[in-house]
C-alpha positions in Angstrom: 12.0 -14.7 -15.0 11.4 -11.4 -17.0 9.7 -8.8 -15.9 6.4 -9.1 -17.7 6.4 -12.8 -16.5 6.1 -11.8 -12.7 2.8 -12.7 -11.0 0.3 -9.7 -10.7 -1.8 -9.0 -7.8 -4.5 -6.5 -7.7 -4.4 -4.4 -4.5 -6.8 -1.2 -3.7 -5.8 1.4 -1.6 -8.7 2.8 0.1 -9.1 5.3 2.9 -10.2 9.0 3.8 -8.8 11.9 2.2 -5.4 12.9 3.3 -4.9 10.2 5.1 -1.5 9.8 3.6 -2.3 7.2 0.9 -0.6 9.2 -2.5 2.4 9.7 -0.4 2.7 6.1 0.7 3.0 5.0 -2.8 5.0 7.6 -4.1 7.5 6.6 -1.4 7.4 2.9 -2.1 8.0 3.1 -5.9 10.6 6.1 -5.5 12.4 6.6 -1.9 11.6 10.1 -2.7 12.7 12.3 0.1 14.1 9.7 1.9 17.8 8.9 2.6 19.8 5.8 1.2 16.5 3.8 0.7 16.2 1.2 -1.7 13.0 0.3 -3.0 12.5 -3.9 -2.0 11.2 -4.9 -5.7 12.2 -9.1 -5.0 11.6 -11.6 -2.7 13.6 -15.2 -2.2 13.7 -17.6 -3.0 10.6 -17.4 -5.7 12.0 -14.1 -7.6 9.9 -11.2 -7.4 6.2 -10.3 -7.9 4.2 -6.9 -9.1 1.7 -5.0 -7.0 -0.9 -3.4 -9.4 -1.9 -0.5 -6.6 -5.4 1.2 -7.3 -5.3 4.6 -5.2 -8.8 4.9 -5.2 -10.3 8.4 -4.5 -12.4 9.0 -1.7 -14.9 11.3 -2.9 -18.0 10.9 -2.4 -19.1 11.7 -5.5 -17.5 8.8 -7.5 -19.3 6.1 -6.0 -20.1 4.3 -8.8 -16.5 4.8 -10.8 -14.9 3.8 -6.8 -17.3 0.5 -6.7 -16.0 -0.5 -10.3 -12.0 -0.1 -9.6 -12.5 -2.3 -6.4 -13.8 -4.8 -8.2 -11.7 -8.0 -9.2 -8.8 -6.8 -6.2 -6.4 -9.6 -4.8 -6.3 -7.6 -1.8 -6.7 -4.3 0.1 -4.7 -1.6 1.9 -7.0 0.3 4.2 -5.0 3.5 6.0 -5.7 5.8 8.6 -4.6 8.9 10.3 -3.5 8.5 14.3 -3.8 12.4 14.6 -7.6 11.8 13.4 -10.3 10.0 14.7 -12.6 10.1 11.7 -10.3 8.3 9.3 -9.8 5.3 12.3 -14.1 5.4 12.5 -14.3 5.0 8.9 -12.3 2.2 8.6 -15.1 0.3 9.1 -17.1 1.6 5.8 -14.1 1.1 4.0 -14.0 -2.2 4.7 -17.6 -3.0 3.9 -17.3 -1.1 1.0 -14.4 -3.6 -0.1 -16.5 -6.7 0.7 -19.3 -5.5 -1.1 -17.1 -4.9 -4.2 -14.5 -8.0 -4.2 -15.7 -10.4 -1.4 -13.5 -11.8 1.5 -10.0 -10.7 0.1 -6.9 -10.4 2.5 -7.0 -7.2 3.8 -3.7 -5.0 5.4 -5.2 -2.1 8.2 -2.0 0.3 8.4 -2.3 3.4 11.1 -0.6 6.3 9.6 1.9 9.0 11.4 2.9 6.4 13.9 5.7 8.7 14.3 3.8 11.8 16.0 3.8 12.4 19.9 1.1 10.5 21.7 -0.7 13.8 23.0 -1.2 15.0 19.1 -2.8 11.8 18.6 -6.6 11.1 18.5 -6.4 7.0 18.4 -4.3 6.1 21.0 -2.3 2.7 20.5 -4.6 0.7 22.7 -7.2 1.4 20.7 -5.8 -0.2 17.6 -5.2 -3.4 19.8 -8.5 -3.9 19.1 -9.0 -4.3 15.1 -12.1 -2.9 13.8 -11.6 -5.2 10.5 -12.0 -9.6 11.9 -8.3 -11.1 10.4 -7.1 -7.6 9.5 -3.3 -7.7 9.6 -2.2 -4.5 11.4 1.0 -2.6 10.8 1.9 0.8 12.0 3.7 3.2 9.5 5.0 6.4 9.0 5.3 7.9 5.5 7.3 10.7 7.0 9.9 8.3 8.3 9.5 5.2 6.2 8.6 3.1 9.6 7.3 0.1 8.4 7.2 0.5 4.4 8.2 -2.8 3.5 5.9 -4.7 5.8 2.6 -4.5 4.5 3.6 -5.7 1.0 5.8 -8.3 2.7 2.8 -10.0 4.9 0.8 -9.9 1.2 4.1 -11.7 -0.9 3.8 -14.5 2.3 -0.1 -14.8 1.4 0.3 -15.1 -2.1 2.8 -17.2 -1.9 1.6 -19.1 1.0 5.3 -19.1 2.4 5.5 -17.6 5.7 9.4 -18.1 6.0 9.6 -15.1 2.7 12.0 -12.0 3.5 12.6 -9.3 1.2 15.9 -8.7 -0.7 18.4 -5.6 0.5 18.0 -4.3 -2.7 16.1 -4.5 -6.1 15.4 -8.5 -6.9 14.0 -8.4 -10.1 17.3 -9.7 -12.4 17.7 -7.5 -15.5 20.4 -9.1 -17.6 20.1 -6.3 -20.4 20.8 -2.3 -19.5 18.9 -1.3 -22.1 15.6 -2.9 -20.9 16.7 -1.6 -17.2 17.0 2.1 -18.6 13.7 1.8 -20.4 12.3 0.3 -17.7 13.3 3.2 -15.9 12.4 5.6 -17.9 8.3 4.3 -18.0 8.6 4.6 -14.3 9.9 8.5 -14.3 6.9 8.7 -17.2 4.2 7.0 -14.5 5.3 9.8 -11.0 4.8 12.8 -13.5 1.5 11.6 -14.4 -1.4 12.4 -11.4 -2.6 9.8 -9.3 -6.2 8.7 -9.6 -7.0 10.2 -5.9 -8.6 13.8 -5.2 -6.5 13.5 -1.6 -4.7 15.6 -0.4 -2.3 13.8 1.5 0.4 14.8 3.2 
């Protein structure tokens, strides 16, 4: 299957400001200061699959722009900060904000710095036993460390494909028979991480 022939899934990426939400992506599509990690592009046994992430900004001001890139999403990442209480109160209008937008769509709730020591954080891992979002899947992360990178987009691959049994590849599992395509390929990607991010965050 070629590249352009994967399946395409619309996901928003909604959250406070600096929540950590440029940085997750940036660290999914490039490893970038992380050690010998390899970006999971495939899974098996049904080939591979492309995410479409809308990082959408969290300013206030773009309301109306904000209602009109939600709209038509497959799905939703909603992210908060452990070390802040605001961004785990506001997942809640996030989350009505998403229904409003694109109805009942599967939504992933991921808790952010799960790395930090428990007395610099403000939501306390009890608290997040409890989901503020009905049939939220819940994964903690760290985009400091990479904890837990691969398992949001894995748990939305096992919806989409309704195969709970998928796993990821080791490496990259998108076949590209033809160098030339894979260095152009390449290239457009380089081309995309210069460009700025749709998001006025400033994420850590």
């Amino acid at each position: 299957m070629g590249f352009q022939e994967l399946p395409r899934y619309k996901v928003a990426l909604i959250g406070d400001g600096g929540v950590g939400k440029t940085t997750f992506i940036k660290r999914n599509l490039t490893g970038e200061f992380l050690e010998n990690y390899i970006p999971t592009m495939g899974v098996e046994p049904h080939g591979g699959i492309l995410f479409d992430i809308w990082n959408i900004s969290s300013d206030q001001s773009s309301t109306n722009s904000r209602a009109e890139y939600l709209r038509n999403s497959d799905a939703a990442i909603i992210m908060f900060d452990f070390s802040r209480r605001i961004t785990y109160d506001n997942v809640i209008n996030w989350h009505q904000l998403m229904l409003n937008n694109s109805g009942p769509i599967p939504i992933i709730l991921l808790g952010n710095k799960a790395d930090i020591d428990e007395q610099d954080r403000e939501v306390k891992v009890s608290e997040t036993m409890s989901r503020p979002i009905e049939n939220a899947e819940y994964y903690d992360i760290s985009t400091k460390s990479a904890k837990g990178f691969d398992e949001p987009f894995l748990s939305l691959c096992r919806h989409f494909f309704k195969d709970p049994s998928l796993e990821f590849l080791t490496c990259c599992g998108i076949p590209v028979p033809d160098p030339e395509k894979w260095e152009q390929l390449s290239k457009e990607w380089e081309t995309a991480m210069k460009n700025p991010l749709p998001d006025v965050d400033s994420d850590e």
